[in-house]
N, C-alpha and C positions, 0 to 999 in steps of 0.2 A: 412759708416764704415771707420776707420783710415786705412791707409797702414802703421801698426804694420814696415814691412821689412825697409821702407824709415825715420822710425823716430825713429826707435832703433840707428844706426848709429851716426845720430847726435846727439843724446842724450847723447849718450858714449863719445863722442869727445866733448861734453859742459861741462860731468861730468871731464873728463883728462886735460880739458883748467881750468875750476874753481880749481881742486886740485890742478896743476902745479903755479897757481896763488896766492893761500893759502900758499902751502910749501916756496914760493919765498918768500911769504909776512911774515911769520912767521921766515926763516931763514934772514933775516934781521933785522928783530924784535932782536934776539936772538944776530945777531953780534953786534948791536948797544949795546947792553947793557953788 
């Protein structure tokens, strides 16, 4: 069985790192042009 408790956490913290990473990548996107 997975420990659900230990891989929800970082899951959320990989989902908040990739968005933070997209909004950066997209707000540069945007001032460059």
């Amino acid at each position: 069985m997975v420990d659900f408790s230990h891989l929800f956490p970082s899951l959320s913290r990989i989902c908040s790192f990739t968005f933070a990473s997209h909004f950066s990548l997209i707000s540069t996107m945007t001032f460059c042009h």
